[in-house]
Backbone bond lengths (Angstrom), bond angles and torsions (degrees), N, CA, C in turn:
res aa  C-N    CA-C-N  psi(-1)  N-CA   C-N-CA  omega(-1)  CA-C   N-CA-C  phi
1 X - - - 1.459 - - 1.525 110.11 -
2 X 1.137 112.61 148.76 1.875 118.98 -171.91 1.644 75.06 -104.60
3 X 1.576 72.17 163.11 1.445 105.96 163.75 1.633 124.25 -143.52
4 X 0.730 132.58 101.50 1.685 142.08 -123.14 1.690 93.68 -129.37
5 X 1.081 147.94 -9.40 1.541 156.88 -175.19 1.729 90.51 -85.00
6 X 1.188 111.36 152.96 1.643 130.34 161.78 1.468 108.32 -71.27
7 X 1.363 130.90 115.42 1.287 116.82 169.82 1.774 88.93 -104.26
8 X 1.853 115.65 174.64 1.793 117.14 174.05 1.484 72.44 -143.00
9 X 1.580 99.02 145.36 1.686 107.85 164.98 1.926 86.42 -139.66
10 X 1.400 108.66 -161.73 0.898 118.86 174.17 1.752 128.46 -43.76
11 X 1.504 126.81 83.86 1.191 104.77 -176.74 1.559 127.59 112.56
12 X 1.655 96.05 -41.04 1.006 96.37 174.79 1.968 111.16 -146.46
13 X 1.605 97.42 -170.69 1.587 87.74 175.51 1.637 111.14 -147.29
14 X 1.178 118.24 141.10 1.265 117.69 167.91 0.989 138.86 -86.11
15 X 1.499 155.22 104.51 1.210 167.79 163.26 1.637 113.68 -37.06
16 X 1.520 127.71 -37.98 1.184 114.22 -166.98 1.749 89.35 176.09
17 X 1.353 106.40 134.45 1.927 115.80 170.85 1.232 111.96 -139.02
18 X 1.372 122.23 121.78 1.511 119.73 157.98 1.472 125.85 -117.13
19 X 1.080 161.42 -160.28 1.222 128.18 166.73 1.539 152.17 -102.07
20 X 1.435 73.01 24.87 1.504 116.51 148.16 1.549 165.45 -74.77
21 X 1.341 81.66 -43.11 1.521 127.05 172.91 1.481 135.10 -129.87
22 X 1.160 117.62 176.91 1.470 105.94 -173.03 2.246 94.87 -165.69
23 X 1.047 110.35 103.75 1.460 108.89 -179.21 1.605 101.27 -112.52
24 X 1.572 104.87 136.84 1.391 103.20 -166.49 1.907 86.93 -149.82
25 X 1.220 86.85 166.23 1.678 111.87 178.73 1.830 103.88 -121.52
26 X 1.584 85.68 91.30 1.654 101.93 168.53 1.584 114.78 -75.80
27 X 1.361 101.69 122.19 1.819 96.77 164.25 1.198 111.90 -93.38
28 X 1.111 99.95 149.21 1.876 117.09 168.41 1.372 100.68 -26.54
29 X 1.859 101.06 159.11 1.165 113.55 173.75 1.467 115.56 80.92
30 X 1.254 128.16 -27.40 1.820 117.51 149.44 0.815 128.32 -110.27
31 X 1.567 102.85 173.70 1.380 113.21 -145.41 2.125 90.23 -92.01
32 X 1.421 94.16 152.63 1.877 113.81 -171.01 1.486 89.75 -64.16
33 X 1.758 113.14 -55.07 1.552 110.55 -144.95 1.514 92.67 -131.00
34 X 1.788 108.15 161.14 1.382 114.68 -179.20 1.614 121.14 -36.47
35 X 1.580 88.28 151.80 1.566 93.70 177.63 1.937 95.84 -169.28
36 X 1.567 99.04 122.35 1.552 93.40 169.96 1.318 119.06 -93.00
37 X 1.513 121.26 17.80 1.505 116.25 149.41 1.193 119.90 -121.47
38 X 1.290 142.29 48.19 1.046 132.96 -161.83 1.710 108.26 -177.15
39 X 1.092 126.94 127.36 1.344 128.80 176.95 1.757 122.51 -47.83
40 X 0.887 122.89 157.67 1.421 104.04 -146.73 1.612 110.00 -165.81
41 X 1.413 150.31 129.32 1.039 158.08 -116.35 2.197 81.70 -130.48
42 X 1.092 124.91 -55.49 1.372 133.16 158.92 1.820 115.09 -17.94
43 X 1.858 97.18 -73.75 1.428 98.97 -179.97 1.720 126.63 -80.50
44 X 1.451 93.52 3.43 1.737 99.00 -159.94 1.619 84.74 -97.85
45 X 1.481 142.71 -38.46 1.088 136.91 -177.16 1.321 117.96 -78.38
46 X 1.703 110.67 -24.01 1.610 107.45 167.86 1.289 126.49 -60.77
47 X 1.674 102.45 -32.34 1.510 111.24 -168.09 1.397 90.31 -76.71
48 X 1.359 126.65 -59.42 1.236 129.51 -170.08 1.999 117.95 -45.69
49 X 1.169 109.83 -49.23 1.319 110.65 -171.47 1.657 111.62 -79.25
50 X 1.812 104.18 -44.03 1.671 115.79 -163.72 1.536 115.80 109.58
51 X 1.000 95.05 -24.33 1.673 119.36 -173.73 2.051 115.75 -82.55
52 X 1.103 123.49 168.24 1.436 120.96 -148.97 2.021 71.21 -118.83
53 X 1.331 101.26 156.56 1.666 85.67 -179.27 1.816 86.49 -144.12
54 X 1.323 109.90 153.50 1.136 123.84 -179.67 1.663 110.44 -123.36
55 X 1.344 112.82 115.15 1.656 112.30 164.95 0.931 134.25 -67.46
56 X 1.730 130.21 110.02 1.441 148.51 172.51 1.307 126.67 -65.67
57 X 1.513 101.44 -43.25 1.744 119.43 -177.90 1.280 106.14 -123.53
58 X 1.486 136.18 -174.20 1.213 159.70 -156.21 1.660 107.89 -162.35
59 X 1.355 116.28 107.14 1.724 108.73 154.30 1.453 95.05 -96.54
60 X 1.526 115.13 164.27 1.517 128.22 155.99 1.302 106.51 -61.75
61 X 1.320 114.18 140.98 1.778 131.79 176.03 1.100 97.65 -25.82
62 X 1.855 109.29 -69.98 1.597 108.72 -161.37 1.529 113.78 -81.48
63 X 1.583 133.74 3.55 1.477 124.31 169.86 1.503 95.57 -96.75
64 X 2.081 94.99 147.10 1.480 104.94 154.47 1.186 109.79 -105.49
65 X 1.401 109.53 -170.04 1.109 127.33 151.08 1.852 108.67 135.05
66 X 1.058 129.14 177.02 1.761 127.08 176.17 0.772 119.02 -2.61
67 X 1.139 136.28 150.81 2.272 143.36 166.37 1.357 77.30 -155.21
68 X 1.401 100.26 165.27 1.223 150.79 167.64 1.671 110.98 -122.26
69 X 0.919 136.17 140.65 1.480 139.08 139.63 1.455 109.68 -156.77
70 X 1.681 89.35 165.09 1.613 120.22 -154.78 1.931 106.45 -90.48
71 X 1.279 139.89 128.36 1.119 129.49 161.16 1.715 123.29 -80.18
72 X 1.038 119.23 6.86 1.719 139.50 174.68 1.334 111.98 178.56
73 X 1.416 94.96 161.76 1.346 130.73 -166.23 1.882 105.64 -25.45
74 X 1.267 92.39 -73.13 1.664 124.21 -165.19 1.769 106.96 -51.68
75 X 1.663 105.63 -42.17 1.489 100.43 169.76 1.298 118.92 -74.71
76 X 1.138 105.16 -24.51 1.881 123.40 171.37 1.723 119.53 -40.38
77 X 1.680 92.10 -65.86 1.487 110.78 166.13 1.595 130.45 -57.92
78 X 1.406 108.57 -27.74 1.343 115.43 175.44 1.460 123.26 -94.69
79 X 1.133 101.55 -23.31 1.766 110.80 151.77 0.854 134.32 -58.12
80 X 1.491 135.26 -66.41 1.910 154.57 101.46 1.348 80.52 28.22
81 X 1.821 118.34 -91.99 1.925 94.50 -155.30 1.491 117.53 -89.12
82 X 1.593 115.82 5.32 1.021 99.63 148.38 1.787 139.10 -71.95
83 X 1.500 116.35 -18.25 1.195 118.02 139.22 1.185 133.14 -72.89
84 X 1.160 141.57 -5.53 1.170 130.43 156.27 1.579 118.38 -79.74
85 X 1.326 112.46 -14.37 1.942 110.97 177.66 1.380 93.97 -106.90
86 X 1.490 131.95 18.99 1.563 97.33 172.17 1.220 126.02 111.17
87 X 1.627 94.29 -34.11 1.535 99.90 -152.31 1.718 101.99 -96.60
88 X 0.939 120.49 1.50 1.624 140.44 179.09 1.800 97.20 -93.50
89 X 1.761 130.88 113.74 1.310 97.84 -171.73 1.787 90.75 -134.97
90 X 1.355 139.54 160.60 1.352 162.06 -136.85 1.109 96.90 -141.40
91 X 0.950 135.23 144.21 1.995 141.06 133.16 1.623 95.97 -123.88
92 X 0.953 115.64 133.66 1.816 147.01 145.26 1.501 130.87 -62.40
93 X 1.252 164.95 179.49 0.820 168.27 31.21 1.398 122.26 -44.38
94 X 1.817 101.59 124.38 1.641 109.45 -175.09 1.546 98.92 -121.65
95 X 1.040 109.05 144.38 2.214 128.90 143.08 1.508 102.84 -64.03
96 X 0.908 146.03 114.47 1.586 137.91 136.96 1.516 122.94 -103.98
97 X 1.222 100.57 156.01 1.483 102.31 163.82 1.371 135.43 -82.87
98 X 1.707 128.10 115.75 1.570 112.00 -160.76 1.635 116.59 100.34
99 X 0.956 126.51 177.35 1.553 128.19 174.29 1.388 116.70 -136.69
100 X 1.770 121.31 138.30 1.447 99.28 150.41 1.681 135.83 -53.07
101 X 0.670 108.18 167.54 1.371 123.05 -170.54 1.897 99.06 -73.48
102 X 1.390 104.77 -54.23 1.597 113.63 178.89 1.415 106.03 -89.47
103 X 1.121 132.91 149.27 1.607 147.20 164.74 1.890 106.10 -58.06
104 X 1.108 104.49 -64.07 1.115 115.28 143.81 1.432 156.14 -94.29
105 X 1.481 151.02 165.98 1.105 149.58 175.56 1.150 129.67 145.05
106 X 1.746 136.77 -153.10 1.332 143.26 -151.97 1.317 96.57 -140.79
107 X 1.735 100.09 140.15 1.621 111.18 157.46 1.517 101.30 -127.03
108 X 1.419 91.94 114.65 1.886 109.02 171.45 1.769 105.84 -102.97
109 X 1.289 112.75 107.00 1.428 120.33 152.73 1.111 154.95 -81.22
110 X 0.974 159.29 -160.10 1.346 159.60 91.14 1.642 106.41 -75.41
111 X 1.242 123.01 140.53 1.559 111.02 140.20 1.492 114.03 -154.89
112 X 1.010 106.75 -172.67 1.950 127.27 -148.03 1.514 99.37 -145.22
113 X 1.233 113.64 107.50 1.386 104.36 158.12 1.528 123.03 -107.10
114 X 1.310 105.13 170.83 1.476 104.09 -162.34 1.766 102.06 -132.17
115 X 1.377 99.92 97.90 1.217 101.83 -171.35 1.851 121.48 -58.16
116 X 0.875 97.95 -35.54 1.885 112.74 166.15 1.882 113.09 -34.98
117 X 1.616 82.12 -41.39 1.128 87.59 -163.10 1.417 122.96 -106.07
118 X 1.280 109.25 8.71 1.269 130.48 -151.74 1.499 111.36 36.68
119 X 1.034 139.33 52.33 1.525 134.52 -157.40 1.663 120.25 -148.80
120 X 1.413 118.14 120.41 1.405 108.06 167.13 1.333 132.77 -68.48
121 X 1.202 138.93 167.40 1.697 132.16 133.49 1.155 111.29 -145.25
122 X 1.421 107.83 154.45 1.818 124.82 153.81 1.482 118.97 -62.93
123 X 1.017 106.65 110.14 1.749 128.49 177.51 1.820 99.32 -97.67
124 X 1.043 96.86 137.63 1.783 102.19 155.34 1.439 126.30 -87.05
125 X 1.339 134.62 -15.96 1.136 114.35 151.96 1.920 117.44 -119.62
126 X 1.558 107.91 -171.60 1.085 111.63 -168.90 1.781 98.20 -103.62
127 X 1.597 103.15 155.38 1.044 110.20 179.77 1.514 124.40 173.68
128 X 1.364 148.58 171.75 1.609 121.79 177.93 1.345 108.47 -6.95
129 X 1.364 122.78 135.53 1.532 115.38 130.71 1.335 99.23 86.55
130 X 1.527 123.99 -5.14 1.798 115.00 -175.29 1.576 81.60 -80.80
131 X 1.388 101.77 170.64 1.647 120.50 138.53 1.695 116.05 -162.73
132 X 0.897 125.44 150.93 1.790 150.39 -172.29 1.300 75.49 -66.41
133 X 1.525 96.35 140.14 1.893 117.55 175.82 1.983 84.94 -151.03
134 X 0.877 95.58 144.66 1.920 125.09 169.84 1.282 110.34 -171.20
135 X 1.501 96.24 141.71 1.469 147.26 -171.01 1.513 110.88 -116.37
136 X 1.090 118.72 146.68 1.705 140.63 151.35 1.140 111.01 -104.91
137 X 1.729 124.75 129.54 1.233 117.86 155.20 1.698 125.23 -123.93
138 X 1.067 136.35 -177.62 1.581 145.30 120.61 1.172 117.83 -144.95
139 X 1.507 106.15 153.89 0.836 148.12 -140.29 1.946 90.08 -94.61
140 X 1.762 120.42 113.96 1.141 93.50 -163.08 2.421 92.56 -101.75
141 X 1.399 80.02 -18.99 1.774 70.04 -163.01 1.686 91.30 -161.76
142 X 1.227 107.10 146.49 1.666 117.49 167.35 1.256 127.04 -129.75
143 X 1.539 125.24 119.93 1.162 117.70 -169.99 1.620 110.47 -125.78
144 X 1.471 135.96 106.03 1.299 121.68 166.40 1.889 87.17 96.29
145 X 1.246 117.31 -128.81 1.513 130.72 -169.52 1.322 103.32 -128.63
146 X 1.844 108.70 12.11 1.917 92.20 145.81 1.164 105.79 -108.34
147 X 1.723 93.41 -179.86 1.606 111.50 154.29 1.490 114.34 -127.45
148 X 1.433 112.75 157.09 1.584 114.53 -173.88 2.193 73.46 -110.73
149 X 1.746 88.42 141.80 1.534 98.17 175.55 1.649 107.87 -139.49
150 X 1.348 101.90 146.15 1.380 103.68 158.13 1.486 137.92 -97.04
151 X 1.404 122.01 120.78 1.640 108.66 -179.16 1.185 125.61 -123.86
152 X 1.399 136.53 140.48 1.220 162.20 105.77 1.438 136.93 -8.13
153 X 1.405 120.96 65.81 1.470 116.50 176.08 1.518 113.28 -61.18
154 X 1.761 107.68 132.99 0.914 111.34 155.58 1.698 128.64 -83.32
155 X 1.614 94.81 -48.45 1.250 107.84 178.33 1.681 115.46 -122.53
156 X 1.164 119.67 167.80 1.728 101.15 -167.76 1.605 120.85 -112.85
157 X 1.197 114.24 64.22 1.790 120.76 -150.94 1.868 82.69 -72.87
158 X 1.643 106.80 178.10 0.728 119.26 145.32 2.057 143.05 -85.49
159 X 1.220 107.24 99.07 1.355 140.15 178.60 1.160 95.23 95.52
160 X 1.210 122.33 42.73 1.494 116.28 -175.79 1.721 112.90 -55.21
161 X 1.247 121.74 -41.05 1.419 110.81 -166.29 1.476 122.77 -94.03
162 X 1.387 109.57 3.59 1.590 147.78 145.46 1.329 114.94 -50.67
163 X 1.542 112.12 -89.28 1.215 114.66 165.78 1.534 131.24 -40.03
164 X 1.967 120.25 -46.90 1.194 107.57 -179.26 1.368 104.26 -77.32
165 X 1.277 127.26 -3.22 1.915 94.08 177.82 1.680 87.98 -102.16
166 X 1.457 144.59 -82.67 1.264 116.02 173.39 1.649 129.35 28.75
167 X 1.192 88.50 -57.28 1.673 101.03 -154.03 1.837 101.91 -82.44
168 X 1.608 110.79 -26.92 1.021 108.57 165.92 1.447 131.40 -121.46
169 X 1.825 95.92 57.30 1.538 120.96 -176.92 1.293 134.29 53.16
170 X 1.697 103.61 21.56 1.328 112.25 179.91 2.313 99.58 -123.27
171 X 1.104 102.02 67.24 1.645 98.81 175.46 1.481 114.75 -66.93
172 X 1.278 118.23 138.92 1.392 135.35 155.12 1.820 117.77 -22.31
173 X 1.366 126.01 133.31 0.966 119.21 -154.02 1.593 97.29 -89.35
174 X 1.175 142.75 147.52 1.171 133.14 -130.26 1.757 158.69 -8.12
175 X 1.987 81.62 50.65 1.825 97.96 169.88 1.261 105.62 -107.77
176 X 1.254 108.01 108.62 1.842 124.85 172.66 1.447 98.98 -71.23
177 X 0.894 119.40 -30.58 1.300 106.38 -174.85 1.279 140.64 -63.80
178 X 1.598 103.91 -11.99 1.264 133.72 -154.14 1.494 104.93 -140.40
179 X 1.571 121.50 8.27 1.330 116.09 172.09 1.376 91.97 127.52
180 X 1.432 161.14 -67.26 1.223 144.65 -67.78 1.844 79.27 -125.69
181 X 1.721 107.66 137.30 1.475 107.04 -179.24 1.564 100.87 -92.67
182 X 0.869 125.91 14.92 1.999 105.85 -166.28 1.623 103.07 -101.22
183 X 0.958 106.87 161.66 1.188 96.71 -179.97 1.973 127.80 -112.07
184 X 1.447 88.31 26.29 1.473 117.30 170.69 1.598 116.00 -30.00
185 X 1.112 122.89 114.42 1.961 114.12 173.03 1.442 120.09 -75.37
186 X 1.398 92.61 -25.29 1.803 109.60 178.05 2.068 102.79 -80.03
187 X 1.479 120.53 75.97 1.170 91.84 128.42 1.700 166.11 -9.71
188 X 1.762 114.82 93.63 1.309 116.66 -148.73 1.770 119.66 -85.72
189 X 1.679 103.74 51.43 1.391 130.49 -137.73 1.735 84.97 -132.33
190 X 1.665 135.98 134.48 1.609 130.29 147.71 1.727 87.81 -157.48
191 X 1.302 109.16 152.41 1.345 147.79 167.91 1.054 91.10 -81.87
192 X 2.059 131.78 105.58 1.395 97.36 -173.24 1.545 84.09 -111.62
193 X 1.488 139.40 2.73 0.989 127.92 167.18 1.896 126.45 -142.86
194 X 1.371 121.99 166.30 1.764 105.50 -172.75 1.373 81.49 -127.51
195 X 1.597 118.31 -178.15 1.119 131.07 163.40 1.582 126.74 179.88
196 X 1.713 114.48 109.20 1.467 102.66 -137.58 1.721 83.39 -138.17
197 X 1.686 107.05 153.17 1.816 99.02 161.64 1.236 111.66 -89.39
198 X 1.462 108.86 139.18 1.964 115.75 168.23 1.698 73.48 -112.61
199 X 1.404 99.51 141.76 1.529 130.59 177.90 1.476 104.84 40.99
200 X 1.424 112.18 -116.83 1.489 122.95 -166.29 2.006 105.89 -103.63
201 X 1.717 105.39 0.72 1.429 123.41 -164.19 1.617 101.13 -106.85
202 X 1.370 91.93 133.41 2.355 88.88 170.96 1.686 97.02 -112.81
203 X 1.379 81.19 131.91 1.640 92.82 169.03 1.287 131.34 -128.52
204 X 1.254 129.64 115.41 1.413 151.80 -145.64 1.344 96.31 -109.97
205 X 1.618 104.85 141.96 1.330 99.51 -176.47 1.760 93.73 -154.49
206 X 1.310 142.43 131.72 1.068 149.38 -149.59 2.128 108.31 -148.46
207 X 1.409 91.26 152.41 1.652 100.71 174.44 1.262 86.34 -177.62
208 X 2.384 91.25 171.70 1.463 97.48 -157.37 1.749 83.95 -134.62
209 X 1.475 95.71 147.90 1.930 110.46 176.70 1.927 99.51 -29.89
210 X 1.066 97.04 173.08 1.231 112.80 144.03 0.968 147.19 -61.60
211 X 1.510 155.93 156.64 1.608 109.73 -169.25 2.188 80.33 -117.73
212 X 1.404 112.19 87.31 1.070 113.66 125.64 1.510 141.59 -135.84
213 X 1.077 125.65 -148.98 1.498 104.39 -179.30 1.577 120.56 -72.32
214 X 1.267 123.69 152.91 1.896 128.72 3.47 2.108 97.83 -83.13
215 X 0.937 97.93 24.48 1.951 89.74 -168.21 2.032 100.52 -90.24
216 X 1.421 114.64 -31.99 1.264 149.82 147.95 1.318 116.53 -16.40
217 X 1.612 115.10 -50.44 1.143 132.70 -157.08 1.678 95.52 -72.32
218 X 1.241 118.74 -43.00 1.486 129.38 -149.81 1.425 104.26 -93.35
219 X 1.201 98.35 -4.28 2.073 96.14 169.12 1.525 120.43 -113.89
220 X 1.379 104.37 7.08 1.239 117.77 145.33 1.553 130.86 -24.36
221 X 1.547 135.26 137.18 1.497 123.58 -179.67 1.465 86.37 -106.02
């Protein structure tokens, strides 16, 4: 049986459960996957559902927005390769600093992560440990010396959509990690939508930031 109503428990909220699945709207600040010190999107849905839950995707601690996760094995696996063919699909909404140049277009990479460091980069050539990362974007609105953007994963690197704008002087509005000077806690990073097949049916499931800053900025008169 689905369950298709909004439930909110501690922390977090659910979008939709069947007994299969489990789609929820993570806010910033927890963690994607288990952790026995640390608050956790893993134990908050177990308690919440009853159910044993398995992680498919990864947001960064500090981005919210959509998850997906699996209640057994078997939905686990078919999720997994449904992201790997494609057929599993993301949209983003970012704050950055600066603009592309095009309204629209492509970011084709290389990158290298550095596990030490927890950290990506763009390398120019290939070699251990590279792999091809691309993005889709547009450009949804500009205000002042941001931009509000839309994105399109092609492929699913780690911080991939961090790193490729970073890299071309436009960083996320509070990722230090990646360049960004402000000292913002809100990350300008949300999953604002998922979209996956259960059986022969695709089901899309969507939400929007919070409206504070940098998301704030754009409802401005």
């Amino acid at each position: 049986m689905a369950s298709g109503g909004i439930r909110e428990g501690k922390r977090m909220k659910i979008l939709y459960e069947d007994k299969d699945v489990v789609v929820v709207l993570k806010p910033p600040h927890i963690l994607s996957q288990f952790s026995e010190n640390e608050e956790n999107a893993v134990i908050i849905l177990s308690e919440m559902t009853g159910s044993e839950i398995f992680v498919v995707s990864r947001l960064d601690r500090n981005v919210g927005g959509v998850m997906v996760f699996a209640k057994n094995q078997k939905s686990a696996a078919e999720l997994t390769k449904q992201m790997q063919s494609g057929i599993f699909e993301k949209e983003y909404i970012a704050v950055v600093y600066g603009c592309p140049e095009e309204d629209k277009g492509t970011f084709e990479d290389l990158l290298f992560k550095d596990s030490r460091k927890n950290k990506s980069f763009v390398v120019k050539k290939e070699r251990k440990g590279v792999k091809k990362a691309s993005l889709s974007y547009e450009v949804l609105e500009k205000r002042d010396d941001l931009s509000l953007v839309k994105i399109h994963l092609h492929t699913g690197r780690t911080h991939q959509i961090r790193v490729q704008f970073a890299s071309r002087k436009m960083p996320l509005v509070g990722d230090g990690k990646y360049g960004a000077k402000d000292n913002s806690k809100n990350m300008g990073l949300f999953c604002r939508e998922v979209s996956f097949m259960k059986g022969k049916e695709r089901l899309t499931f969507s939400a929007e930031p919070e409206k504070v800053f940098p998301w704030n900025v754009f409802d401005e008169d």
